[in-house]
VMD Tcl script that draws the C-alpha trace (Angstrom):
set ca {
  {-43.28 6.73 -148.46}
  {-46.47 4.23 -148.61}
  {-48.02 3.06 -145.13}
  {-48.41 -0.41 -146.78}
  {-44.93 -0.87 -147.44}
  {-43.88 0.00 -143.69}
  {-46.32 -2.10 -142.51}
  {-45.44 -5.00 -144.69}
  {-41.65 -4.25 -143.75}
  {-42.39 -4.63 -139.94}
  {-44.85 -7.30 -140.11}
  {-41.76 -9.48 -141.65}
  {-39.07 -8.38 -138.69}
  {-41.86 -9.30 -136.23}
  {-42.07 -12.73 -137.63}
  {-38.65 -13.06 -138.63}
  {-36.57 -15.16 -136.70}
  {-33.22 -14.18 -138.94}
  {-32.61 -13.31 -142.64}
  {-33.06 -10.10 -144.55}
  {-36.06 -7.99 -144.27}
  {-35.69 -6.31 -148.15}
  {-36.36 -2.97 -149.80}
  {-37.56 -0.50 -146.97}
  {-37.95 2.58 -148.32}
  {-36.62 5.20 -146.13}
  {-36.71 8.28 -147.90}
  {-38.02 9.36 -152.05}
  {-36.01 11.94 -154.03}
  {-37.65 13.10 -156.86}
  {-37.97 9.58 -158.81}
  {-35.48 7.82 -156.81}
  {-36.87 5.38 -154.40}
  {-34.21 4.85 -151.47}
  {-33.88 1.77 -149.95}
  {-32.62 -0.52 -147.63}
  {-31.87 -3.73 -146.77}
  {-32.15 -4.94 -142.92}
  {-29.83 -8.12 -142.11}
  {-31.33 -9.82 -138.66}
  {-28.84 -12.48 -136.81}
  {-30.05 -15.61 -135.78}
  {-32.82 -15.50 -133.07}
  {-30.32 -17.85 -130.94}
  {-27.66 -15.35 -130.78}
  {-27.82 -12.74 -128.41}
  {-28.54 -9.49 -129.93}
  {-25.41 -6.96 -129.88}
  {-25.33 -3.23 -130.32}
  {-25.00 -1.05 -132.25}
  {-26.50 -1.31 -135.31}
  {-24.25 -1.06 -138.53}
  {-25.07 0.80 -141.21}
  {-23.53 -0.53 -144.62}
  {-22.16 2.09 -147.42}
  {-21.40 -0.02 -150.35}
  {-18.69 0.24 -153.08}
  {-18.20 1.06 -156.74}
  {-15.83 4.42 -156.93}
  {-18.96 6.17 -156.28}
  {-20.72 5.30 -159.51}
  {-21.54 1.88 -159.72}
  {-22.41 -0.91 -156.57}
  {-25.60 -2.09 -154.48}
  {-26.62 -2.38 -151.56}
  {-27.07 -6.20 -152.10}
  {-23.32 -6.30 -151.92}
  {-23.21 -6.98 -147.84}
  {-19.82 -8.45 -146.93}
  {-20.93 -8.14 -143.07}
  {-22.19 -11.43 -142.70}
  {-20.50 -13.00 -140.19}
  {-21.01 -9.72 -138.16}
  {-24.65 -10.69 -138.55}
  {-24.13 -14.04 -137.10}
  {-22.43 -13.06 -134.17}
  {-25.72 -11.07 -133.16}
  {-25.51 -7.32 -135.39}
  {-28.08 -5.95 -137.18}
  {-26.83 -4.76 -140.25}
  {-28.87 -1.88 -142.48}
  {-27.47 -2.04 -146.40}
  {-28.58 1.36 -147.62}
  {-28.82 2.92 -150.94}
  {-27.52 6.26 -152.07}
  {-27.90 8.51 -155.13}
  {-24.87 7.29 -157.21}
  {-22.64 9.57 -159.13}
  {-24.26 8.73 -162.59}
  {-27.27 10.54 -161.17}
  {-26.39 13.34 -158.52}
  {-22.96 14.44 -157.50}
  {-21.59 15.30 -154.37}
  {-22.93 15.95 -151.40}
  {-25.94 14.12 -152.65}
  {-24.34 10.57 -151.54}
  {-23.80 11.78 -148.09}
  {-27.50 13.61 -147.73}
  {-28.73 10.24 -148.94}
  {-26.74 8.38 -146.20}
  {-27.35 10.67 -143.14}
  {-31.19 10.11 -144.01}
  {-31.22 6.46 -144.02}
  {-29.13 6.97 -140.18}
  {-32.26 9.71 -139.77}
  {-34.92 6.92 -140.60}
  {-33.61 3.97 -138.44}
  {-33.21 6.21 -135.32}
  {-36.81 7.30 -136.03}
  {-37.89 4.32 -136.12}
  {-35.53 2.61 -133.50}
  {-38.57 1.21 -131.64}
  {-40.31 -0.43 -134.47}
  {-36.73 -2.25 -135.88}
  {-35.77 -3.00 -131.73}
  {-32.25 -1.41 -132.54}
  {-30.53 1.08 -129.88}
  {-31.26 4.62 -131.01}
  {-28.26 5.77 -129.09}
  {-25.71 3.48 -130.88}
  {-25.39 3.54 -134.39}
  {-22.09 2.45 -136.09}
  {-21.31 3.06 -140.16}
  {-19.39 0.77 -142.13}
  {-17.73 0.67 -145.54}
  {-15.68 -0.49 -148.22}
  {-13.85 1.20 -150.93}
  {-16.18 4.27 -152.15}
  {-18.56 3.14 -149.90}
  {-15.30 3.16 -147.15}
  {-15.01 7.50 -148.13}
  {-18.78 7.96 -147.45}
  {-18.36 5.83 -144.38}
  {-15.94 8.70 -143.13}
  {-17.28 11.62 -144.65}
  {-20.57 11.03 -143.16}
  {-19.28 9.81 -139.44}
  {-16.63 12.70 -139.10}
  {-19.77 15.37 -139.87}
  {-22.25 15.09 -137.39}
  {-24.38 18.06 -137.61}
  {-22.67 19.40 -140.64}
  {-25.20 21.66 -142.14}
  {-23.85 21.20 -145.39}
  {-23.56 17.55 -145.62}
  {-26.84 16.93 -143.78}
  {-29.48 17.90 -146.39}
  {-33.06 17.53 -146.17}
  {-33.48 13.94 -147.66}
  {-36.60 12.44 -146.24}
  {-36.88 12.59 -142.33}
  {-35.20 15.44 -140.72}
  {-36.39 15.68 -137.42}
  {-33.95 12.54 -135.91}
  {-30.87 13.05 -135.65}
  {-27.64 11.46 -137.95}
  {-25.03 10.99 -135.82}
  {-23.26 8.22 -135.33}
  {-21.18 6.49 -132.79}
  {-18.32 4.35 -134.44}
  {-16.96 4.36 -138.26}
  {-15.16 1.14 -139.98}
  {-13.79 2.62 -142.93}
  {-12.10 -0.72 -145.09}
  {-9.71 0.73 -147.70}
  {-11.68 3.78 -148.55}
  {-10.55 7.46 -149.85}
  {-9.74 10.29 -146.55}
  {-8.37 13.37 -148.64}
  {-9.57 13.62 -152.32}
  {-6.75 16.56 -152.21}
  {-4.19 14.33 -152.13}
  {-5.31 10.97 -153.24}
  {-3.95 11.82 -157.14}
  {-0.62 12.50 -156.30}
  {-0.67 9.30 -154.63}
  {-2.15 6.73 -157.61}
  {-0.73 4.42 -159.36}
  {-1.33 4.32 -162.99}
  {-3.92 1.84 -162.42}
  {-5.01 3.72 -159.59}
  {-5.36 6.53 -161.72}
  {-7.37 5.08 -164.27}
  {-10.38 4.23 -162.04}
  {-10.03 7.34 -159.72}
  {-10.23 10.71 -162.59}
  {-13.36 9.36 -163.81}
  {-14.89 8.23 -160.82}
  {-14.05 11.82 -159.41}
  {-15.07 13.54 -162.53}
  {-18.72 12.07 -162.23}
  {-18.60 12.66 -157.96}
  {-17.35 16.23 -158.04}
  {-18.38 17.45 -161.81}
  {-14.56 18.06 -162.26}
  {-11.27 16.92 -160.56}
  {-9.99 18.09 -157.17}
  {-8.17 20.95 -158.59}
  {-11.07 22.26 -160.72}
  {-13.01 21.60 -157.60}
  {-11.13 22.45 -154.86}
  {-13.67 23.65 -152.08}
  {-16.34 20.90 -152.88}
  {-13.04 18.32 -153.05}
  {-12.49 19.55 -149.36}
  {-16.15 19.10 -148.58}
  {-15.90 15.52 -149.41}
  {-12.49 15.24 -147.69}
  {-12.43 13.56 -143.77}
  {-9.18 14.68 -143.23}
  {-10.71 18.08 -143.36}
  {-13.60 17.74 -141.00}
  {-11.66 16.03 -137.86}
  {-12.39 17.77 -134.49}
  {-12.21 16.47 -130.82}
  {-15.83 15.33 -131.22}
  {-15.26 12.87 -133.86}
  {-16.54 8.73 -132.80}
  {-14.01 6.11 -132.71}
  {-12.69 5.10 -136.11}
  {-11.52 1.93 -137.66}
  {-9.40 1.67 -140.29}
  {-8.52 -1.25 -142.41}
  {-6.21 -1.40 -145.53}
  {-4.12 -3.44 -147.40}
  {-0.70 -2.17 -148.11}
  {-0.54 -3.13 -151.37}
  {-3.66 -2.05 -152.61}
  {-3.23 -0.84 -156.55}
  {-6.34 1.17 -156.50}
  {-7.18 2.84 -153.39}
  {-3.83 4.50 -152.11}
  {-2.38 2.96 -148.87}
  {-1.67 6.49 -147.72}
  {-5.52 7.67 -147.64}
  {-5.71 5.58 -144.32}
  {-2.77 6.83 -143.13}
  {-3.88 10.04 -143.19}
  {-7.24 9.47 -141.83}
  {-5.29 8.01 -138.81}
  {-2.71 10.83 -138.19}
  {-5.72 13.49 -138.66}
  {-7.34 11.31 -135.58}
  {-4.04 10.80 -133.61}
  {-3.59 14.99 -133.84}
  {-6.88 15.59 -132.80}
  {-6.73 12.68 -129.55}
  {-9.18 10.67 -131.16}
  {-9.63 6.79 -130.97}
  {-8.21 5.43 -133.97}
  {-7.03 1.90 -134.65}
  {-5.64 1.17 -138.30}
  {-5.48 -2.55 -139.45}
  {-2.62 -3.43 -142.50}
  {-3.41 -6.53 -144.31}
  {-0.01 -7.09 -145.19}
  {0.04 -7.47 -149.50}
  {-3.38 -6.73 -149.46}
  {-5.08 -5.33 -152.63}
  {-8.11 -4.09 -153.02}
  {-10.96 -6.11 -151.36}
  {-11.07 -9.93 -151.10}
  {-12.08 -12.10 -148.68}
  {-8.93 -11.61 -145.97}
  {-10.66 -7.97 -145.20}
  {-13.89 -10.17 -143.70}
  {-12.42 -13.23 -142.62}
  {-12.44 -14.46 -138.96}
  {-9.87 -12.67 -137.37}
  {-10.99 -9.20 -139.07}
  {-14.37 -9.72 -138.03}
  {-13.42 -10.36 -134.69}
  {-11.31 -7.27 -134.69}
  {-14.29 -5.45 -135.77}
  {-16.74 -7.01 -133.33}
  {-14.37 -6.38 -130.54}
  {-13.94 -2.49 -131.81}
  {-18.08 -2.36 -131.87}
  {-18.18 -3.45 -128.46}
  {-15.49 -1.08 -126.78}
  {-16.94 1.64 -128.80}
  {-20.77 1.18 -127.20}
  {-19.23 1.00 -123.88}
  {-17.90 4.41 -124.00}
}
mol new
graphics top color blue
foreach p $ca { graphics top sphere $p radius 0.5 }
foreach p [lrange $ca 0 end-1] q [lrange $ca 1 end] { graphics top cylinder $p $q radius 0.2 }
display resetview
């Protein structure tokens, strides 16, 4: 990573009084530069914790992290980190959520110098993004899904998950497709998993949340329309009864005849839902 980009990347959050602070690198593998994108609120809103770390979309092969839907999060006073991730087209899984835990490594590290709250970290995403969102909050100090992606000695837990109509149980999630559904998801999971689930079946697990739920697991937030073509309803709803059997906090949101995505999943009262679930998470 090049001193001269920190620097440059900290000089502009010092003398930022809101907007993005653009391509920090927080970690190199092999030829791929990882990045991310810091969103600041306004300097007249009080700053709120924690810090939200953005998994984008694009069934796992497609998507940037320049797709931020957060933004009126970011006005009501979060910091929002848009990260990159190794997509499928050039690593498959676990590579996505090695990628993610290190950008969570490199913010804690470096808590101080972004004046974010080390100890309260949230992760937040839609879709594919929604999956990693999961698989990466349910694993804290999973030796398999940690990796050794750029800095290792933080720690890359975190403290709440927003999952918006992402994948919980790539087991199951065929069985449960529509034909459109269907269409998108066996080559998306082809490229991810270098096979389908059945072909696959112990790194389909792996990549499962349903299968990593224990009594240690942050509070989770789930939002999903019921009518969503692509991304089976039922993924959340087993997400939430894997949380419910192991006592964990877990809140699921139905947009009734929601499809996939649009803007009723960020709209006023869903970003008050999620601010509210933000704060009531950091106070516990």
């Amino acid at each position: 990573m090049k001193l001269i980009a920190i620097l440059t990347a900290l000089a502009c959050i010092a003398h930022a009084d809101a907007g993005v602070v653009r391509d920090i690198e927080f970690a190199r593998v092999a030829e791929h530069s990882l990045k991310l994108d810091l969103h600041l609120p306004p300097a007249d809103v009080p700053a709120k914790q924690p810090l939200i770390v953005y998994v984008h979309g694009g069934a796992w092969r497609a998507g940037s992290r320049s797709d931020m839907p957060l933004g009126k999060l970011v006005a009501r006073g979060f910091a929002v980190a848009s990260v990159d991730y190794r997509l499928s087209t050039a690593a498959p899984f676990p590579a996505q959520a090695h990628d993610i835990k290190a950008a969570i490594r490199f913010l804690r590290a470096r808590a101080a110098d972004f004046k974010i709250d080390a100890t309260r970290i949230a992760i937040a995403g839609s879709s594919a993004g929604g999956h990693l969102a999961a698989v990466v909050g349910v694993t804290n100090g999973v030796k398999e899904l940690e990796g050794s992606v750029g800095i290792t000695s933080a720690s890359s837990d975190v403290q709440a998950i927003i999952g918006l109509y992402g994948a919980s149980n790539l087991e199951t999630i065929l069985g449960q497709s529509t034909p459109h559904g269907l269409s998108v998801r066996v080559p998306a999971l082809q490229l991810l998993l270098g096979g389908q689930p059945a072909e696959k079946p112990q790194l389909a697990r792996l990549a499962s949340p349903v299968a990593h739920i224990d009594a240690n697991d942050p509070p989770l937030l789930l939002i999903h329309g019921d009518a969503d073509p692509q991304m089976p309803f039922e993924q959340s709803l087993e997400l939430q009864r894997a949380y419910e059997a192991a006592n964990r906090p877990v809140q699921l949101e139905v947009v009734r005849g929601g499809k996939h995505g649009g803007p009723e999943f960020y709209d006023d009262a869903r970003t008050a839902l999620m601010a509210h679930f933000l704060a009531a998470s950091a106070s516990r």
